[in-house]
C-alpha positions as CSV (number, residue, x, y, z in Angstrom):
1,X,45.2,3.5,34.4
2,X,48.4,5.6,33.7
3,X,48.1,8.2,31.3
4,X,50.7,9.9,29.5
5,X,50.4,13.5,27.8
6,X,52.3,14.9,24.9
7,X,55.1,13.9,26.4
8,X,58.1,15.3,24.9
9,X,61.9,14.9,25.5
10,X,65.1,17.2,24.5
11,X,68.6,16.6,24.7
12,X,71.3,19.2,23.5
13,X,68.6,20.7,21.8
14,X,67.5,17.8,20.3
15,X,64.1,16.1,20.3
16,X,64.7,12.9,21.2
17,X,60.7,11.8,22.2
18,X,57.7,14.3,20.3
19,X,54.0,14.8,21.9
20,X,53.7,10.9,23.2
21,X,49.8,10.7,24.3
22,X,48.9,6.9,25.3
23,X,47.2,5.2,28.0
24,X,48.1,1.5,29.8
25,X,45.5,-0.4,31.5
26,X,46.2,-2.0,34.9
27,X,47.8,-5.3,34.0
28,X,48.1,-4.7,30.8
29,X,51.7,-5.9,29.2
30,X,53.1,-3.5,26.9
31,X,55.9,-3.7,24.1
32,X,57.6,-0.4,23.3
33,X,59.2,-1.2,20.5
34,X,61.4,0.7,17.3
35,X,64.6,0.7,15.8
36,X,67.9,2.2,17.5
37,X,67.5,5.7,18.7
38,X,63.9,6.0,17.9
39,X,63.2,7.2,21.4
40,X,62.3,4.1,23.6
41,X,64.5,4.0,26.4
42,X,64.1,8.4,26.4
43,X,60.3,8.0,26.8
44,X,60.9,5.4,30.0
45,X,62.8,7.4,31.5
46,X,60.4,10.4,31.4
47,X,57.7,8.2,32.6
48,X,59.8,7.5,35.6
49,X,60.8,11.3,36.5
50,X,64.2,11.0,35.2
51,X,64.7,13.0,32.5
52,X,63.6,16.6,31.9
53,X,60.6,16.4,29.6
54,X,57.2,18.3,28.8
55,X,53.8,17.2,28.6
56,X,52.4,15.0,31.4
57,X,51.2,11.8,33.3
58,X,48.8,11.0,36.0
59,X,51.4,10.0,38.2
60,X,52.4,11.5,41.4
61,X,54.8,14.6,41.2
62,X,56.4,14.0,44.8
63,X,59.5,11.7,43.9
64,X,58.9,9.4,47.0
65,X,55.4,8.9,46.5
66,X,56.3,8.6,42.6
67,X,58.8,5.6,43.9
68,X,56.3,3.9,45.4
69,X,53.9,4.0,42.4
70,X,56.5,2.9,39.7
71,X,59.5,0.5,39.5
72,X,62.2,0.9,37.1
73,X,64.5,-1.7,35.6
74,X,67.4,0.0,34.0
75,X,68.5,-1.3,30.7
76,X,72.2,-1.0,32.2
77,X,72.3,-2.0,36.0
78,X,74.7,-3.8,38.4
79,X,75.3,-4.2,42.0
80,X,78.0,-4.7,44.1
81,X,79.4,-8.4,43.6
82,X,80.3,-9.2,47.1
83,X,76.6,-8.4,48.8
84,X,74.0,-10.7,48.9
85,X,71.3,-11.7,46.6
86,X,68.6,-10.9,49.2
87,X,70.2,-7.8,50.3
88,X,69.9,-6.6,46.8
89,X,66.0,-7.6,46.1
90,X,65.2,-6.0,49.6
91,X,66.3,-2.8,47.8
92,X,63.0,-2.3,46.1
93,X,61.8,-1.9,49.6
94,X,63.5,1.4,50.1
95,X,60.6,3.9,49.0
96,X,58.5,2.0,51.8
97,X,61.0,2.0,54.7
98,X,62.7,5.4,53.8
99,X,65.9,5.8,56.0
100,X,65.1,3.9,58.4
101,X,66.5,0.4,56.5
102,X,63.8,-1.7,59.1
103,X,62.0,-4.4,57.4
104,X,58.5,-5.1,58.8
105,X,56.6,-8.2,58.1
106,X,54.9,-7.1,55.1
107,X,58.6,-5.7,53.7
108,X,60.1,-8.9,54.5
109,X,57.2,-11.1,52.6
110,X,56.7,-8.7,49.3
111,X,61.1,-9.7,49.1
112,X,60.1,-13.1,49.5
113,X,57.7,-13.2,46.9
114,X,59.5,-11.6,44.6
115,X,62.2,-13.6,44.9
116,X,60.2,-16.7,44.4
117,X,58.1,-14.9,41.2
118,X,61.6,-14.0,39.5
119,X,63.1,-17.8,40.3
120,X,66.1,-16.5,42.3
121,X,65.0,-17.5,45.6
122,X,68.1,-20.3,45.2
123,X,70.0,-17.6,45.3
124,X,68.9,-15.8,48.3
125,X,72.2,-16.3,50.0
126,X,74.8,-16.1,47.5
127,X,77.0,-13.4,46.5
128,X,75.3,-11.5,43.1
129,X,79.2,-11.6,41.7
130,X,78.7,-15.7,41.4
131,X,75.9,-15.5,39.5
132,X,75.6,-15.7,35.6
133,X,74.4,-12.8,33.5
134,X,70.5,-14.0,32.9
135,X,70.5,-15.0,36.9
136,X,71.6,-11.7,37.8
137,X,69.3,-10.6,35.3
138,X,66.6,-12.2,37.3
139,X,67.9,-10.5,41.0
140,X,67.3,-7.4,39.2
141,X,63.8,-8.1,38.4
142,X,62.8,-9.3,41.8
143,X,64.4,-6.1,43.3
144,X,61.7,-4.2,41.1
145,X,58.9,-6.7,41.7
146,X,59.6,-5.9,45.6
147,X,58.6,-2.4,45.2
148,X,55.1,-3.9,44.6
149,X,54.4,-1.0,42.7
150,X,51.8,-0.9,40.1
151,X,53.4,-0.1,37.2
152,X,57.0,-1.7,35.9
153,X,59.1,0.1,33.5
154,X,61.7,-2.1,31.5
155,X,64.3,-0.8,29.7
156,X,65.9,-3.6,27.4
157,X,65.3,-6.4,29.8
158,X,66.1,-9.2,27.9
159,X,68.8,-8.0,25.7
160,X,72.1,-9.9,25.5
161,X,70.5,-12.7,27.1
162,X,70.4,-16.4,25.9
163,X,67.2,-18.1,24.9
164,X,66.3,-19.4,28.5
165,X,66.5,-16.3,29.9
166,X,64.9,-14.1,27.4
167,X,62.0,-16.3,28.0
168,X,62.2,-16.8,31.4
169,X,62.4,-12.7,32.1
170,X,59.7,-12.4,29.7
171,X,57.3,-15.1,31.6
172,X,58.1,-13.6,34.6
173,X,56.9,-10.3,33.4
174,X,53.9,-11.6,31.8
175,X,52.7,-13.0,35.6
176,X,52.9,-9.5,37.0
177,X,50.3,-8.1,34.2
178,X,48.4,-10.9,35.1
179,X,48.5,-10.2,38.6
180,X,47.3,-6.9,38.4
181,X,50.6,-4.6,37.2
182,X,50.5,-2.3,34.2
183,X,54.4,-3.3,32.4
184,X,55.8,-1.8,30.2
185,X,59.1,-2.9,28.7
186,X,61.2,-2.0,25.4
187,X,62.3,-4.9,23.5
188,X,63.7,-5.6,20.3
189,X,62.4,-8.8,19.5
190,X,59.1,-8.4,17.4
191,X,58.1,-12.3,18.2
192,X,58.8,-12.4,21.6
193,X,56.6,-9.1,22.2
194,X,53.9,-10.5,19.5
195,X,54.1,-13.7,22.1
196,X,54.1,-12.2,25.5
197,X,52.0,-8.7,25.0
198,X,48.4,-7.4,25.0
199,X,49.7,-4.7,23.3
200,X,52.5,-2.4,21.4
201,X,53.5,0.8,20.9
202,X,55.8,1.5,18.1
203,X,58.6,4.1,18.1
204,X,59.9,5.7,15.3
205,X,62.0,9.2,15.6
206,X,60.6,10.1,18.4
207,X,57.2,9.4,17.9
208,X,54.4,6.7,18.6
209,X,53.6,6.0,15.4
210,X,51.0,2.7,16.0
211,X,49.6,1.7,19.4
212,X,47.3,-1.8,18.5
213,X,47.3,-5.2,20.2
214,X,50.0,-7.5,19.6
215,X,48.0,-9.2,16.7
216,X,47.7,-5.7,14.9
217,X,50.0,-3.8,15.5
218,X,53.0,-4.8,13.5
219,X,51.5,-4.6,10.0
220,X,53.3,-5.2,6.5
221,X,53.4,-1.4,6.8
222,X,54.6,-0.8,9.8
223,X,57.4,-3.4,9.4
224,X,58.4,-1.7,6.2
225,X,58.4,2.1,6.8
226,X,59.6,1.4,10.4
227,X,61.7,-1.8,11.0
228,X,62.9,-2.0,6.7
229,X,61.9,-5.0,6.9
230,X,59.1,-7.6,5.2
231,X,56.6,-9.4,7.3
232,X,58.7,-12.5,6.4
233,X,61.9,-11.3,7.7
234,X,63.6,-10.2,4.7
235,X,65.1,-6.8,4.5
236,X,63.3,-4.3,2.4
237,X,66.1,-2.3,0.0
């Protein structure tokens, strides 16, 4: 279980994420969700040991034992367009291999199945600069399912992304909680995290403001003070 603390988050003096206290169950899928700025991607990214913060989690302290425990999908992220597809998911092998860039049998088959849970292993072989946006998308997302670690941060995975691929990311995602990984990703759309999530944690100014399951969570309330909008999609004045 990964417990977070009044976890708190300033930049330039400004607090950006306020006294956050929340557990995830192991394979539990989780929407963070809220409008722009309300703190989403600034509360991953203190989860992962990237941004100064206060307050706390159960995870390890030590940054390579930490890399082992969490991967982290960045909501911007690239990779050099001439180097191989496979070369880039073996990259989420790193924290287990440390300098010594030697893959050993179990490195070699958590790439492998990563590569075939994501749907790129088509791909293995071509250069990441021929692929389309959503199937580079997808590279990404094996490279963090390689770590094999047992919880998956998700920054805007799905954003910008056509139809296919917003659903194909977010099935992909939902196997991992079903295979045993706590995920957590911010999204913005409310239907897609209704569909795929056991549960959701709303975001507004900073602060968790409703933490349900994915049938409760987003009430006529919520929706209104929150998102300014009506449960049927109109927008509230």
């Amino acid at each position: 279980m990964i417990t977070l603390s009044e976890i708190s988050v300033q930049f330039d003096g400004k607090t950006v994420v306020q006294d956050v206290s929340a557990t995830a169950k192991p394979g539990e899928f989780i929407a963070l969700v809220g409008p722009n700025g309300s703190g989403k991607s600034s509360l991953l990214k203190a989860i992962a040991g990237l941004v100064p913060h206060t307050g706390s989690t159960n995870l390890p302290k030590d940054h390579r034992t930490r890399a082992k425990q969490l991967a982290y999908l960045a909501q911007t992220v690239t990779a050099p367009h001439r180097h191989l597809v496979r070369n880039i998911v073996t990259l989420g092998r790193t924290p287990h291999i440390g300098g010594l860039s030697t893959l050993g049998e179990r490195d070699k088959n958590a790439v492998t199945m990563a590569m075939t849970q994501a749907g790129v292993t088509e791909f293995a072989d071509r250069m990441f600069g021929t692929l389309s946006g959503g199937e580079q998308t997808r590279v990404h997302l094996a490279r963090a399912l390689s770590t094999q670690a047992p919880l998956l941060l998700a920054d805007e995975p799905i954003t910008a992304l056509d139809p296919y691929y917003q659903l194909s990311v977010m099935q992909v995602l939902r196997e991992a909680a079903q295979q045993g990984t706590t995920v957590i990703a911010a999204l913005h759309d409310l239907s897609l995290a209704e569909r795929f999530c056991d549960r959701i944690w709303v975001m507004n100014t900073g602060r968790l403001v409703a933490n349900d399951t994915s049938s409760r969570a987003l009430t006529a309330e919520i929706l209104r003070d929150v998102f300014r909008i009506t449960p049927d999609g109109q927008i509230t004045v």
